[in-house]
N, C-alpha and C positions, 0 to 999 in steps of 0.2 A: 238289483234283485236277480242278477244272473244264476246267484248259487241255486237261490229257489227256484228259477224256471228249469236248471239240470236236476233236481232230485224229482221236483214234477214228471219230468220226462221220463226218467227211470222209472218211475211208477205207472208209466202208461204201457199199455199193452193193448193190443189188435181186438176191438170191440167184439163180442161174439153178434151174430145176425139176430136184430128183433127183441135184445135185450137190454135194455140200460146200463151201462157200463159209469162205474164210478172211482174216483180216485180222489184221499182225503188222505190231508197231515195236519197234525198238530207240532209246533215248534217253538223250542226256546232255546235263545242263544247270546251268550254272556259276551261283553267285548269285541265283537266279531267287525271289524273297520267296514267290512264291503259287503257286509247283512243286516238292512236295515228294514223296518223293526225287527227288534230282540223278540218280540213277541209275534208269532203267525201261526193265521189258521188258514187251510186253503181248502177245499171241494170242487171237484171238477164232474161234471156229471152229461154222458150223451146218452142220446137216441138214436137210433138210425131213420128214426119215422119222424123226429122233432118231439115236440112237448106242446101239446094243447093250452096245456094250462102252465101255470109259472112253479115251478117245483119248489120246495120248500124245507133248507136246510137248517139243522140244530142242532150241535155241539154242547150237552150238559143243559139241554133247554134255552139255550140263547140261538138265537135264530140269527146267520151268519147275511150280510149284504151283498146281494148282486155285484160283482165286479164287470166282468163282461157275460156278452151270450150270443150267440145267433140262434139260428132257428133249430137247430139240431145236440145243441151244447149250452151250460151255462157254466159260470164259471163265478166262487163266491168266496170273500176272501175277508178277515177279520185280523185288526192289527191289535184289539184290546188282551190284557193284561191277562195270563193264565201262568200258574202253578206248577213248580214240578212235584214228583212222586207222588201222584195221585192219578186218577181212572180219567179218562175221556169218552164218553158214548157220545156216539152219532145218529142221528135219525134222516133220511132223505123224503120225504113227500112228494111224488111226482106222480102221473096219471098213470102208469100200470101198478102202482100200490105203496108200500112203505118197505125202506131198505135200510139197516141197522147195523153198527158196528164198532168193536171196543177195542181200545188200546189204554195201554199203560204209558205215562208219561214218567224215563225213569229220572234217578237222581238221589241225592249230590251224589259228586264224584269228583276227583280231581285227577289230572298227568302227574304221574311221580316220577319220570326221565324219562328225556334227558333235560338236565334244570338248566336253565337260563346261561350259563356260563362257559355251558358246553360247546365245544371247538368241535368240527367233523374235520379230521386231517386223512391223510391218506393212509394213513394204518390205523384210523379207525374204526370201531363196530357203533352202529348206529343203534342203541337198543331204547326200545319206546314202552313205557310199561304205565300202568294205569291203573287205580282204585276200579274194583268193581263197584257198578250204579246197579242200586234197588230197582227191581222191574225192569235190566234191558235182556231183551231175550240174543243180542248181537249188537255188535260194534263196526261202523262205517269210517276207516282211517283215512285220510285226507293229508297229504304231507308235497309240499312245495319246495327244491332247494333252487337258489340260484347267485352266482357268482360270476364275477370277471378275471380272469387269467390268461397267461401266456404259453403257449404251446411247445416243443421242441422246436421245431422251427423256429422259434422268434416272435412269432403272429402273435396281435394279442385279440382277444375273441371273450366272447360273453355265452355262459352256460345255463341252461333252466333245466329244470325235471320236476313232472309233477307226475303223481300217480295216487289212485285212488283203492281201494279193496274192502271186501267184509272179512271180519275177524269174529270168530266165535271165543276167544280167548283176551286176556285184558295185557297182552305185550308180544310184542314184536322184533327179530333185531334183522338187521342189515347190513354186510359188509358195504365198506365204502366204496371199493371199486364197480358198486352200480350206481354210484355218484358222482365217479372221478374216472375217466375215460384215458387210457392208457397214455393217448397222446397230449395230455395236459401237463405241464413240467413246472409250472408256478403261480397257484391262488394266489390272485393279492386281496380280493374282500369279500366275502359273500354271507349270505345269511338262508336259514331254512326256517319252515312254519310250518308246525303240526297241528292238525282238526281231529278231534274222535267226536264222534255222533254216539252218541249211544241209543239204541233203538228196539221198540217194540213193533209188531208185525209181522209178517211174512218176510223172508229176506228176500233181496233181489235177487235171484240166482235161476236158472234155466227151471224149470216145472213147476217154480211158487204156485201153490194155490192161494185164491184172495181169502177176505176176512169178513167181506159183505156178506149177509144173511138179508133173508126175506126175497124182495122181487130185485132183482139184478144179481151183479155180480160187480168184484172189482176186488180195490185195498185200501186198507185204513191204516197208515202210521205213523208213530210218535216219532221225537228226535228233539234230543236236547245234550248239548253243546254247551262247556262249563271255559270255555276261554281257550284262546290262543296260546301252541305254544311257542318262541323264540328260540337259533339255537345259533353261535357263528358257524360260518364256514370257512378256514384256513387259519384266521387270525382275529380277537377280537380288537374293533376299533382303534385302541391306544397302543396295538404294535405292529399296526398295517403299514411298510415302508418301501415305496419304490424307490429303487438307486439309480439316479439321471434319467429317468423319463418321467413324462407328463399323463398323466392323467385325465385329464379335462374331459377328453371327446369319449371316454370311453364310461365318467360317471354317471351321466346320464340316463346311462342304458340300464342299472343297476335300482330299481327299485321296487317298492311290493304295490300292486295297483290295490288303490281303495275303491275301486269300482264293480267288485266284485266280478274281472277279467277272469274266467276259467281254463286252463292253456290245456 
């Protein structure tokens, strides 16, 4: 659940003094190996004074389970089943009053490239393009490459690159030499993997204002994710060919963690 304790964090921000501070998403996500469940709802809600009484979360009028708390925070989290392209209202009940807030859950949408077959070679442009989703107000791209090659020198060595950004636009492209590093002389196997979030909310960007109404303050937002995408790097599978050396020690090092590892 790594992914989601990083987008939590993203959404947190420095409590203002003496006011309830809250932080909620709703989530859906297709196939996702190292996001488990496909379906989440989360609420995060402080005080700086604590909570007398036990505050009292509702998403669509389902009233969501304490996961954890202390005396100052709770924290409440729901694995059951929700819908895309449609409305999620929040309601908080907590002892300074009632705080409320809407998002759009959007969708469907699909990656239209780069498809499944695509090679990243060194004189390629990496272009990421994608169906607009009904109700996202922004798009959070999520793209991992990594591969094993041999250097000028001789060296053989292992490469990652992740990076994340918001897109207001539905594509992207990328030269490949912010993938492939001047002193690299021979991919022999590698693979990349693209996430788009599509997203209602305030974006995360320096000045966001929240989306809570009533007593507090904070953010409320959606995000759903329609599947992985696959792409090679260098060569795919069936013409990946080292001449006289071994391999062994170095396949190892080459894999996608299903633990939802974030680098």
């Amino acid at each position: 659940m790594k992914k989601i304790f990083i987008i939590f964090l993203l959404f947190l921000s420095c409590p203002k003094k003496d006011k309830v501070y809250i932080s909620a998403f709703v989530l859906r996500s297709i196939g996702t190996p190292w996001l488990y469940p496909d379906y989440y709802k989360e609420v995060y809600i402080y005080s700086k004074n604590g909570f007398p009484k036990v505050p009292i979360v509702e998403i669509n009028d389902t009233t969501l389970p304490i996961y954890d708390c202390h005396y100052n925070w709770y924290r409440f989290i729901e694995f059951r089943r929700l819908n895309i392209d449609c409305q999620y209202k929040l309601k908080v009940t907590h002892p300074n009053g009632k705080s409320f807030g809407e998002v759009y859950l959007p969708g469907p949408y699909e990656i239209l490239t780069p498809e499944s077959t695509y090679i990243l070679n060194r004189d390629s442009t990496l272009k990421i393009f994608w169906q607009k989703a009904k109700g996202a107000k922004w798009y959070w791209l999520d793209l991992t490459i990594e591969y094993d090659y041999e250097d000028t020198l001789g060296e053989w060595d292992y490469y990652e690159f992740w990076m994340d950004t918001i897109l207001f636009d539905t594509f992207c492209l990328y030269e490949a030499n912010r993938f492939i590093p001047s002193q690299i002389d021979t991919i022999f196997e590698g693979e990349g993997v693209i996430n788009i979030w599509a997203m209602d909310g305030p974006p995360i960007l320096p000045g966001s204002s929240g989306n809570i109404k009533g007593e507090g303050y904070g953010f409320f937002h959606s995000a759903y994710q329609p599947g992985e995408r696959y792409f090679f790097v260098g060569a795919p599978p069936e013409e990946r060919k080292i001449k006289g050396k071994s391999r062994e020690k170095y396949y190892h090092l080459f894999h996608f963690s299903q633990n939802g590892i974030y680098r």
